[in-house]
N, C-alpha and C positions, 0 to 999 in steps of 0.2 A: 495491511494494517492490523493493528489487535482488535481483536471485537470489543466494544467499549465497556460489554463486561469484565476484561482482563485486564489487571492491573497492570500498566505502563509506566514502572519507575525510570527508562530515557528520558519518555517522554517528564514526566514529574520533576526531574534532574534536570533536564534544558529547563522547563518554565519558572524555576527553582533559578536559577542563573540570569534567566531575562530580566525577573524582578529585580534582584539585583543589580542590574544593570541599570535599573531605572525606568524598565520596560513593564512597568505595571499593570497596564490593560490587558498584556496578552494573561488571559486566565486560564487556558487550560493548552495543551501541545502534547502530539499522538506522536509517536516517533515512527518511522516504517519501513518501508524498502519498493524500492520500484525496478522492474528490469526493460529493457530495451531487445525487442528482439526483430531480426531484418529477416523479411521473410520474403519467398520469389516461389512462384509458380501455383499459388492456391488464387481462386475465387477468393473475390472479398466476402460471401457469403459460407464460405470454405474454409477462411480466414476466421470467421468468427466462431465457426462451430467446432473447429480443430482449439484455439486460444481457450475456449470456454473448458474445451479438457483438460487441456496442459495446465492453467489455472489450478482448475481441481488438483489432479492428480499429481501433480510436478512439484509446482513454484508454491504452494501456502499449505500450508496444516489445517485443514478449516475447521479444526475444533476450537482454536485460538482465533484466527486470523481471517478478514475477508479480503476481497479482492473487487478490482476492477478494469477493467484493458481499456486501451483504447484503438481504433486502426487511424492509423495517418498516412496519405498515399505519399 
């Protein structure tokens, strides 16, 4: 997701559209991206500290952007 101090005109543009819609409550909407990755043969404890790099290093910019994972067996 952007860090909430970067400007999000998706996100600005969807919420921009909701109200129009008639969807007025929704006041604010972050736009993002999520990935799905299937993974076999690490520790869940393995799993997590392996994810917390690829995070880093891979999948986000983090001078923009934060992240979060999740594991689901």
């Amino acid at each position: 997701m952007p860090k909430r101090t970067v400007l999000d005109p998706q996100g600005q543009t969807i919420q921009h559209a909701l109200s129009g819609l008639g969807y007025r409550q929704v006041r604010d909407v972050r736009q993002g991206k999520f990935f799905v990755l299937n993974l076999d043969g690490w520790s869940r404890d393995e799993a997590q500290s392996q994810l917390e790099r690829i995070s880093k290093e891979v999948l986000t910019n983090p001078v923009i952007e934060e992240y979060r994972f999740e594991i689901v067996d």
